[in-house]
Structure formats: C-alpha cells, structure tokens
C-alpha positions in Angstrom: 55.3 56.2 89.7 55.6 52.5 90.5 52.1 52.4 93.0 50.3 53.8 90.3 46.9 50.9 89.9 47.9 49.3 93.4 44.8 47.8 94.8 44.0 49.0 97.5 43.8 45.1 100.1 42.0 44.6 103.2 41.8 41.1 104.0 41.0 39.4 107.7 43.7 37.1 108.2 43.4 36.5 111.7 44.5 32.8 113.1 47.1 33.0 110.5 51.0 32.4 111.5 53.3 34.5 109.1 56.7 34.3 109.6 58.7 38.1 108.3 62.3 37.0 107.1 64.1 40.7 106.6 67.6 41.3 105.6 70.3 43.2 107.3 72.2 45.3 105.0 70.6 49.2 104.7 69.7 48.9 108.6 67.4 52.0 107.7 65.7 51.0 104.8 64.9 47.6 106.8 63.9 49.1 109.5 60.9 51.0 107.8 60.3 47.5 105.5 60.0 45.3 108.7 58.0 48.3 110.8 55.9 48.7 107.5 55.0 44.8 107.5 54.2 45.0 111.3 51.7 47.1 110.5 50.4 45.2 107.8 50.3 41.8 109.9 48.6 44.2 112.7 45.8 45.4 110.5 45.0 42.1 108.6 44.4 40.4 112.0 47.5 38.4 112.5 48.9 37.7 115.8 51.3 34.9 114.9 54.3 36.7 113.8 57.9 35.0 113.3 60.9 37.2 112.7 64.2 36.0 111.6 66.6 37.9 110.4 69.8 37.0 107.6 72.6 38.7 106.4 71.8 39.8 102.7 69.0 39.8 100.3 70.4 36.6 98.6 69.9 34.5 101.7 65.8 35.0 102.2 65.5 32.5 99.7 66.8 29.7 101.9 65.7 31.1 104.8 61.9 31.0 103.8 62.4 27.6 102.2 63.0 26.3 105.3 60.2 28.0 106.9 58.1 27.0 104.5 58.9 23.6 104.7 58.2 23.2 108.4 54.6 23.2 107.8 54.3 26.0 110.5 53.9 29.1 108.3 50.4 29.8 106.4 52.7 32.8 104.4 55.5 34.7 104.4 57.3 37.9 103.6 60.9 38.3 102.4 61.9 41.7 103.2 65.7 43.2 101.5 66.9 46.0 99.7 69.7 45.9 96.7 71.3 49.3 96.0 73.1 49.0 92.4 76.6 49.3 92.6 79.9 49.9 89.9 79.7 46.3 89.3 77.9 43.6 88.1 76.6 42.0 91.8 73.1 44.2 91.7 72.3 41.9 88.9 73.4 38.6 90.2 71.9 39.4 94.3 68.3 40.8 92.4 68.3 38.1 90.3 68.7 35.2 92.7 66.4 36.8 95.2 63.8 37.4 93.0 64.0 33.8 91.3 65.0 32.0 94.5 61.7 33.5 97.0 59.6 32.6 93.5 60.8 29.3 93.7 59.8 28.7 97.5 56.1 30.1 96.6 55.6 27.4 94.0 57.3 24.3 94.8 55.6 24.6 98.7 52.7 26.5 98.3 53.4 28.8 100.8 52.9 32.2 99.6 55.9 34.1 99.5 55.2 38.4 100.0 58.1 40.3 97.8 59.7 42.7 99.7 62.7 43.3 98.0 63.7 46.6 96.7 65.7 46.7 93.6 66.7 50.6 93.3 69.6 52.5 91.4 70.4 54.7 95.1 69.3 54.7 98.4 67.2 58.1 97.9 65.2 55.6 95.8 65.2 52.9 98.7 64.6 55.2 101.5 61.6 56.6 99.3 59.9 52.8 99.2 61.0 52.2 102.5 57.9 53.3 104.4 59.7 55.8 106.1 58.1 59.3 107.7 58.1 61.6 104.1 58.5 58.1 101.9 56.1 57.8 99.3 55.6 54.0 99.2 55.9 51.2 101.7 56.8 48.2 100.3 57.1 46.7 103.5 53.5 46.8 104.1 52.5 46.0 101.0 54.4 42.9 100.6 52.9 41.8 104.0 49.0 42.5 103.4 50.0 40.6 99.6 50.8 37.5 101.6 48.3 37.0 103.8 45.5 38.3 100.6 46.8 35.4 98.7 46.3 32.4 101.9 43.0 34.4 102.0 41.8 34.3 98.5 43.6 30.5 98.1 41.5 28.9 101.2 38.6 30.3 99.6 38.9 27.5 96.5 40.6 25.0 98.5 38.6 21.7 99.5 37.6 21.4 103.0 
C-alpha cells in the first residue's frame, strides 16, 4: 500500500498564504482532493487560502508558476488526477505535470505540494481521493507537505 512509512506531519503554519490550484476533470475525485487540502490548510493554521481552478492536470504547472512568481504565495498545492487511458496521453499529461510543478518548486523556491494522482482506474482515484470509505487522502497530504516544507525551510533561512 502506497501510505505505508508516511510520516505522520503536524506543523503550525499559521500567517502563511497558500494558494490550492486543483484541476477540473474527475469533478469527484477533486472534490475530495481540494476538501482534503481544506482540511489540511485548516489544521496547520492557515487562514490565507487562494483557490484557482484550470482545466486539466497539465495546466497546474503554469498556473502555480505564475503564482509563485507574484511573490504573494509562501507554498502551494497542485491538486489533479490522470486516469490511464487506451492511449499513450496518461504518459505524456503525468509526465509534464509531474516535471512541470517540479520545475516551479526549484526555479522559485516556492514549495510546490504534489497532488496529482496517477492511477490505472478511477476505483484507484476515488480510493486516494479522501473520500468517505477512501483509504488515503492525497489531498491533505499534499497540503500539510507544503506548508511542512516553508516550515522546516524558514527554520535555516537567515533572518
């Protein structure tokens, strides 16, 4: 199981403005990613929430470079799901995602919370989706990882 050796993160992150970009596609799934990172936000403290939705998973990568680039956002979290298909376009979305919201982190700084699901079928999804009888929720997860990382980064960063 894929939350097998998840730490278990409880950070205070209040007074910090995260900005949730979720896509549309699998309006189910996202709706349990995006209630999941709510919570997450909720818990860690953070008041300052941002949500902007796009059309697909392969447009949170532009979307949170433009965020990021405002100077406005301490993190953020990039919230899709990719169900794999007959053809080759799981590959190509997962892959530019995943490479494209990596890219963001690095080249601003900002740290980027991955929320994307890759899965084979939706039972898969819907099962990481944070849902009532899911068994993970990545939404949450990806939203307590962003604000854990401005946390632990502020904490060697020079006054």
């Amino acid at each position: 199981m894929s939350k097998a050796g998840a730490p278990t993160l409880s950070v205070d992150a209040g007074g910090l403005r995260v900005a949730v970009v979720a896509a549309s596609w699998h309006t189910e799934v996202m709706d349990g990613l995006l209630d999941g990172a709510r919570r997450g936000l909720t818990e860690a403290g953070v008041t300052d929430v941002v949500e902007l939705r796009v059309p697909g998973s392969f447009e949170l990568p532009v979307a949170c470079a433009r965020l990021a680039r405002t100077g406005r956002v301490d993190a953020l979290v990039a919230l899709g799901v990719v169900v794999r298909g007959g053809t080759p376009h799981f590959d190509y979305v997962c892959a530019a995602a995943t490479d494209g919201l990596t890219r963001v982190s690095i080249e601003t700084g900002v740290p980027v919370g991955f929320g994307v699901l890759t899965c084979d079928d939706e039972r898969q999804a819907l099962d990481r989706a944070g849902l009532p009888g899911s068994s993970e929720d990545k939404g949450h997860e990806a939203a307590t990882a962003a604000v854990a990382t401005v946390v632990a980064l502020r904490k060697v960063e020079r006054p």
